[in-house]
C-alpha positions as CSV (number, residue, x, y, z in Angstrom):
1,X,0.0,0.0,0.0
2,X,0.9,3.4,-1.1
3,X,2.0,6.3,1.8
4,X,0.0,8.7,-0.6
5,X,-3.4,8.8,-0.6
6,X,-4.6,9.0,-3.8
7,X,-8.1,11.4,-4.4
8,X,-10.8,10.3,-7.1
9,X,-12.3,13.3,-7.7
10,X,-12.0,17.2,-6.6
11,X,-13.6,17.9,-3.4
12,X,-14.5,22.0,-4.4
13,X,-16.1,21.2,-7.9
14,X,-16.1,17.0,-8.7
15,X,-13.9,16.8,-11.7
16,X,-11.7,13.5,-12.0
17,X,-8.4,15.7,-13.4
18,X,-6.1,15.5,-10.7
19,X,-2.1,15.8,-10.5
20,X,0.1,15.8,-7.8
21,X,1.0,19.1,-6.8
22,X,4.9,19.5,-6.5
23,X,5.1,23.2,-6.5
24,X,5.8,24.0,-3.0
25,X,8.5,22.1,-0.7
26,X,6.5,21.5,2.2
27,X,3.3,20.2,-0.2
28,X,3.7,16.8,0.4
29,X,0.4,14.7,-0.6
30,X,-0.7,17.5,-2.0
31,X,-3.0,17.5,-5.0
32,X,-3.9,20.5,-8.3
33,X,-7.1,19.9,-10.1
34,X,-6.8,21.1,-13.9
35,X,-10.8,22.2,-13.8
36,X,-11.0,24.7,-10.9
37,X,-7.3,25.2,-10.9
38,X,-7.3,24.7,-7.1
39,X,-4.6,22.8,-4.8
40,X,-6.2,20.4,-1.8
41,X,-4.5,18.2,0.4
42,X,-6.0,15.1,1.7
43,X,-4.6,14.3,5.6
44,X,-5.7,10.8,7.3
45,X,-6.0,12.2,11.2
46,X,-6.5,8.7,13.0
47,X,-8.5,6.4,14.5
48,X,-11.1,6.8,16.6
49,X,-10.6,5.3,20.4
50,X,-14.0,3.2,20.3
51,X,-14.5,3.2,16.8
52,X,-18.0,2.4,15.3
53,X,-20.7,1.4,17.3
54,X,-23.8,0.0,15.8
55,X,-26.8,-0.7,18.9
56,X,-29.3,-1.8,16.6
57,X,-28.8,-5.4,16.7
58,X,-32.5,-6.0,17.7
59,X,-33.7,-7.4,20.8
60,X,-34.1,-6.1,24.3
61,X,-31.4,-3.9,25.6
62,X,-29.8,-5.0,28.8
Protein backbone atom coordinates (compact mmCIF):
# COMPACT_ATOMS: atom_id res chain seq x y z
CA UNK A 1 0.00 0.00 0.00
CA UNK A 2 0.93 3.36 -1.07
CA UNK A 3 1.96 6.27 1.83
CA UNK A 4 0.01 8.71 -0.61
CA UNK A 5 -3.38 8.84 -0.62
CA UNK A 6 -4.58 9.01 -3.85
CA UNK A 7 -8.15 11.36 -4.36
CA UNK A 8 -10.82 10.31 -7.05
CA UNK A 9 -12.29 13.26 -7.66
CA UNK A 10 -11.95 17.21 -6.58
CA UNK A 11 -13.59 17.89 -3.39
CA UNK A 12 -14.49 21.97 -4.43
CA UNK A 13 -16.05 21.20 -7.88
CA UNK A 14 -16.13 17.01 -8.72
CA UNK A 15 -13.90 16.84 -11.69
CA UNK A 16 -11.74 13.52 -12.04
CA UNK A 17 -8.42 15.70 -13.35
CA UNK A 18 -6.13 15.52 -10.66
CA UNK A 19 -2.14 15.78 -10.55
CA UNK A 20 0.14 15.77 -7.84
CA UNK A 21 1.00 19.11 -6.85
CA UNK A 22 4.87 19.51 -6.52
CA UNK A 23 5.14 23.22 -6.47
CA UNK A 24 5.81 23.97 -2.99
CA UNK A 25 8.53 22.07 -0.73
CA UNK A 26 6.46 21.47 2.20
CA UNK A 27 3.33 20.18 -0.17
CA UNK A 28 3.73 16.81 0.42
CA UNK A 29 0.37 14.69 -0.58
CA UNK A 30 -0.71 17.49 -1.98
CA UNK A 31 -2.97 17.47 -5.05
CA UNK A 32 -3.89 20.50 -8.32
CA UNK A 33 -7.09 19.86 -10.13
CA UNK A 34 -6.82 21.11 -13.95
CA UNK A 35 -10.83 22.22 -13.77
CA UNK A 36 -11.04 24.73 -10.87
CA UNK A 37 -7.26 25.22 -10.87
CA UNK A 38 -7.34 24.68 -7.05
CA UNK A 39 -4.58 22.80 -4.81
CA UNK A 40 -6.19 20.45 -1.79
CA UNK A 41 -4.47 18.18 0.39
CA UNK A 42 -5.99 15.08 1.68
CA UNK A 43 -4.60 14.26 5.61
CA UNK A 44 -5.65 10.82 7.33
CA UNK A 45 -5.99 12.16 11.15
CA UNK A 46 -6.51 8.73 13.02
CA UNK A 47 -8.49 6.36 14.47
CA UNK A 48 -11.11 6.79 16.55
CA UNK A 49 -10.62 5.34 20.37
CA UNK A 50 -13.95 3.24 20.31
CA UNK A 51 -14.50 3.21 16.83
CA UNK A 52 -18.04 2.44 15.27
CA UNK A 53 -20.67 1.37 17.30
CA UNK A 54 -23.76 0.02 15.82
CA UNK A 55 -26.85 -0.67 18.91
CA UNK A 56 -29.26 -1.75 16.56
CA UNK A 57 -28.83 -5.41 16.69
CA UNK A 58 -32.51 -5.99 17.66
CA UNK A 59 -33.75 -7.37 20.77
CA UNK A 60 -34.10 -6.14 24.31
CA UNK A 61 -31.37 -3.91 25.60
CA UNK A 62 -29.82 -5.01 28.83
Amino acid sequence: MSERAAPFYCPYCGDEDLRPSEASEGSHGAWECAACNRAFQLKFLGLLAQGLQRHDAGGKQI
